[in-house]
C-alpha positions in Angstrom: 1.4 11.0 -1.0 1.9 13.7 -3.8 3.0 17.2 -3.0 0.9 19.5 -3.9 1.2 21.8 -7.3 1.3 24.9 -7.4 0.5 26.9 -10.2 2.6 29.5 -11.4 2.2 33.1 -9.5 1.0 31.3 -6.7 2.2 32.5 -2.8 1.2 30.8 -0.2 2.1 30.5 3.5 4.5 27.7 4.2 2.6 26.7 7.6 -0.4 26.1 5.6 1.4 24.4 3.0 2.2 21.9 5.7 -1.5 21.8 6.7 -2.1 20.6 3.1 -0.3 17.6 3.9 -2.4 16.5 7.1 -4.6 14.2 5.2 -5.3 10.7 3.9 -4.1 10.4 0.1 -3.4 7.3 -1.5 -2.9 5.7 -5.3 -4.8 2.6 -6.0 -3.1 -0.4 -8.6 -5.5 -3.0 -9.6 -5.6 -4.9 -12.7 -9.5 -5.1 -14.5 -9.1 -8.2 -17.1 -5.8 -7.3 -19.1 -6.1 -3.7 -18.1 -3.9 -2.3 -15.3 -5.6 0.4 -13.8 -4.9 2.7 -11.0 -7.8 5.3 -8.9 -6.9 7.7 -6.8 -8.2 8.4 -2.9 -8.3 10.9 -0.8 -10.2 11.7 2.5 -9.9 15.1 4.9 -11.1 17.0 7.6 -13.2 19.7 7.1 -11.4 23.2 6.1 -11.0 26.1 8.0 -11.9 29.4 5.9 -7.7 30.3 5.6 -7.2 26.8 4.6 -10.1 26.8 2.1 -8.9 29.7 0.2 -5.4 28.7 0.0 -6.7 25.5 -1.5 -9.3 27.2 -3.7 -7.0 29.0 -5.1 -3.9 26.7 -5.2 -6.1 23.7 -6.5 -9.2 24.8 -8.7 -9.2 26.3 -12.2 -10.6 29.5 -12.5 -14.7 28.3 -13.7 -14.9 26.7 -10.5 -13.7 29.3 -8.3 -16.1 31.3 -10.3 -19.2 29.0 -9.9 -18.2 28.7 -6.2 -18.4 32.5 -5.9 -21.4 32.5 -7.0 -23.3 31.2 -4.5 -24.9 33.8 -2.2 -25.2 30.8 0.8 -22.0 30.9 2.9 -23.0 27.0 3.6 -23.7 26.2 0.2 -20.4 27.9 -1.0 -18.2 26.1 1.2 -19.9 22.8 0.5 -19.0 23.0 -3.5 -15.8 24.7 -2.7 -14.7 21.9 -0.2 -16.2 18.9 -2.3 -14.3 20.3 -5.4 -11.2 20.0 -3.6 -11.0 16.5 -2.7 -11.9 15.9 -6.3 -9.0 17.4 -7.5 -7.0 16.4 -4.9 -7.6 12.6 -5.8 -7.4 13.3 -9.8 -3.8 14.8 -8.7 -3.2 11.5 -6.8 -3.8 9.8 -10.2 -2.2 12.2 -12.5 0.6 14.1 -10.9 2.4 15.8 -13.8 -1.1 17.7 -14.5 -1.3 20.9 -12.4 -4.9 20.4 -10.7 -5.9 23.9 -11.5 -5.7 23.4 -15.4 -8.5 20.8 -15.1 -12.1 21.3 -14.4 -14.8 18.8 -12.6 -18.0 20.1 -14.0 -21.5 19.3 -13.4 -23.0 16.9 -16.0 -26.1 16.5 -17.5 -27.8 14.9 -14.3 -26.0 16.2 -11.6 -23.3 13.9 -11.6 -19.6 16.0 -11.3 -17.6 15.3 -14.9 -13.7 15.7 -15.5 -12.7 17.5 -18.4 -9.2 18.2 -19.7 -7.6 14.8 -19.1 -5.9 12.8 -21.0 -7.1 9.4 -20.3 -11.2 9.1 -19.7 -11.7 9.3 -15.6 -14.6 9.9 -13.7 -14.8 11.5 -10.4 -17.1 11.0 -7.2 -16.8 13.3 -4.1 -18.6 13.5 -0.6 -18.8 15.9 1.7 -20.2 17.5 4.9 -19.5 19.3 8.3 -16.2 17.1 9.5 -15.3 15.2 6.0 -14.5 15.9 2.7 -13.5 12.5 -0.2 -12.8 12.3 -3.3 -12.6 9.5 -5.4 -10.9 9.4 -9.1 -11.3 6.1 -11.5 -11.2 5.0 -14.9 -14.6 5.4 -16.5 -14.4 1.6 -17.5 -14.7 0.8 -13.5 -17.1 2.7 -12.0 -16.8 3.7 -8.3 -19.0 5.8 -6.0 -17.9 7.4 -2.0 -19.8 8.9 0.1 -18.6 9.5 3.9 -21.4 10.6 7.2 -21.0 12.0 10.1 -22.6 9.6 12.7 -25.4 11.8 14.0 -28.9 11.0 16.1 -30.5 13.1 14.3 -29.3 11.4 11.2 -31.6 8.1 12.5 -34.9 8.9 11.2 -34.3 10.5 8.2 -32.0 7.2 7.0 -34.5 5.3 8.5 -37.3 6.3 6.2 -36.0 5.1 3.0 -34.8 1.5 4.6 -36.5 -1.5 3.9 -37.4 -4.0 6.5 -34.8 -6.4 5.9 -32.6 -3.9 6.1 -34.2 -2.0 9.4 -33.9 -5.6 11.0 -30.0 -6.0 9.8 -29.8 -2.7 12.1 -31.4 -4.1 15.0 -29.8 -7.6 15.1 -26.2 -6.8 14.7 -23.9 -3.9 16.8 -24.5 -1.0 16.9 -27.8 0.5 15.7 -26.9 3.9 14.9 -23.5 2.8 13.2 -24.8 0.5 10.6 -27.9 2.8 10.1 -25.3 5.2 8.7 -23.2 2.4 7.2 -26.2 0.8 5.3 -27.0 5.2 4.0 -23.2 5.5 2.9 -23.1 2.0 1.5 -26.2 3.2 -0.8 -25.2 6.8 -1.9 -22.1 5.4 -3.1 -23.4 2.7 -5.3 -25.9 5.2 -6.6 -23.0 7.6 -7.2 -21.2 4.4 -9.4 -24.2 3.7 -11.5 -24.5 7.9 -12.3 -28.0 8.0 -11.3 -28.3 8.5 -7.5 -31.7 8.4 -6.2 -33.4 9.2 -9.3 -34.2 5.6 -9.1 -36.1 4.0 -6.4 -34.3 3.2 -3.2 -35.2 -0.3 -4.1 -32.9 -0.8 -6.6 -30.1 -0.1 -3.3 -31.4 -2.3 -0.6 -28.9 -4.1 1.2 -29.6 -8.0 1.8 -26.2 -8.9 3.9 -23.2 -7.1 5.9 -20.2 -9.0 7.0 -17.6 -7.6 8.7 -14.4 -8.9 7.0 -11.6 -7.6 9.1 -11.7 -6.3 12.9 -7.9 -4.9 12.9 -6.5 -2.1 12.9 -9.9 -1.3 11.6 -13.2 -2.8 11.1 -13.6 -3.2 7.4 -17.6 -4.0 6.6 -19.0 -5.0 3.3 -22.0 -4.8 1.8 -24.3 -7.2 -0.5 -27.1 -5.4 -2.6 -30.5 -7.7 -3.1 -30.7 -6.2 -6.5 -27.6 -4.3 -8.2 -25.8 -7.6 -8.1 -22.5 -6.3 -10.3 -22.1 -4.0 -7.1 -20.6 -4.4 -3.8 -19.6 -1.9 -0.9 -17.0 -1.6 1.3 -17.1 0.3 4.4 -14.9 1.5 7.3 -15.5 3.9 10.3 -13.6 7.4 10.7 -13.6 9.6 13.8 -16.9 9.7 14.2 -18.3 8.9 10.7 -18.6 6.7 8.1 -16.7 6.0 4.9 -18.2 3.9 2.1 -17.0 3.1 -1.4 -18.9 1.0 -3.8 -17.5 -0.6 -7.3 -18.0 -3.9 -9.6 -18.0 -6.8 -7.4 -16.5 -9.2 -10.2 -13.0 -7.0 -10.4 -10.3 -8.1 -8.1 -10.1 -4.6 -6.7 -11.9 -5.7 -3.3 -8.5 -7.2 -1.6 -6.8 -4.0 -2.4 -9.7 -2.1 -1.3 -9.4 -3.7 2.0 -5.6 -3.7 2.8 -6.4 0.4 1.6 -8.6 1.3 3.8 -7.2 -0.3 7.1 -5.1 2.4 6.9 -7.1 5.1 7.3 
């Protein structure tokens, strides 16, 4: 794991600069044809408003403390402020000699958050909610997409709505219910985060035809087949009491590496 950079004028607390350090931050090698590539990953627990604001203002540039300001929701403030921060947490992972508050992530055309001021072309996919914050940093020419859930009842009907039957019966048939109802949602926001577009498309184009559970120590690594975006494939793993998912081609040799990665978390 990196340390963290500070920028210049920057005081902060020493105790919270241990805090920074609690988390789950890791560089990922892979090769993509001739190409060796790295991505960066990072996953953490939800902030507390002191740790937020040291991190605001020791990791983002200036626009995006401004646009978080700007929101007049406290909920809606926090969200940005936190997903922002695992996305430059995880472009640091990848590029550690560039001071994370002299980039920006901006919001594209569609939605989709966009790095600017790096040297080498890197896309950036974030999650977020009450108890987890991810960020994901890859080269452009292999798109990835996280997302990460809290495991919630309340969660079960909502996710259930947009599942097809094949996949509503994958959720009866194997486990636990509520665990790969959440697995099969995470699974699908990050391979709509890969392909840019989300669910601007029809959920159709994310339904799930097959789960296998690859690995069962020190953590249960689950992947996911899609019936119809065929160049994609997820991988999934449970956190305290959630659900991590990344998605990315499934013809690159970056799966193995995936795996042995996120048996760690």
């Amino acid at each position: 794991m990196g340390e963290p950079r500070f920028i210049k004028g920057d005081h902060i607390k020493e105790d919270l600069v241990e805090k920074l350090k609690e988390i789950f931050q890791s560089l990922i090698r892979f090769s993509s044809g001739n190409d060796e590539l790295a991505a960066g990953l990072v996953l953490c627990p939800s902030l507390s408003n002191e740790e937020l604001n040291v991190r605001t203002r020791m990791l983002l540039h200036q626009e995006e403390i401004n646009t978080g300001g700007g929101y007049t929701s406290d909920i809606r403030r926090r969200s940005f402020l936190n997903g922002r921060i695992a996305g430059k947490m995880a472009i640091n992972t990848v590029f550690p000699d560039i001071p994370s508050a002299t980039c920006r992530i901006i919001t594209g055309s569609i939605g989709k958050p966009v790095i600017g001021d790096l040297p080498r072309p890197y896309g950036i996919s974030i999650a977020h909610n009450e108890s987890w914050n991810a960020g994901l940093c890859f080269p452009l020419s292999v798109p990835m997409g996280i997302d990460v859930e809290t495991i919630t009842e309340k969660n079960r009907t909502i996710i259930a709505s947009i599942l097809s039957s094949r996949e509503k019966d994958l959720c009866s048939s194997e486990g636990d219910p509520l665990e790969l109802t959440h697995l099969l949602w995470t699974a699908k926001e990050a391979a709509g985060k890969a392909i840019g577009l989300g669910f601007r498309v029809p959920t159709a184009w994310y339904e799930i035809d097959f789960v296998e559970t690859l690995k069962t120590e020190p953590q249960r690594i689950h992947q996911c087949r899609f019936k119809n975006l065929l160049v994609f494939t997820a991988l999934s793993v449970e956190t305290p009491g959630g659900m991590l998912s990344i998605a990315f081609p499934a013809e690159n040799n970056l799966s193995q590496t995936m795996i042995r990665l996120l048996q760690l978390t």
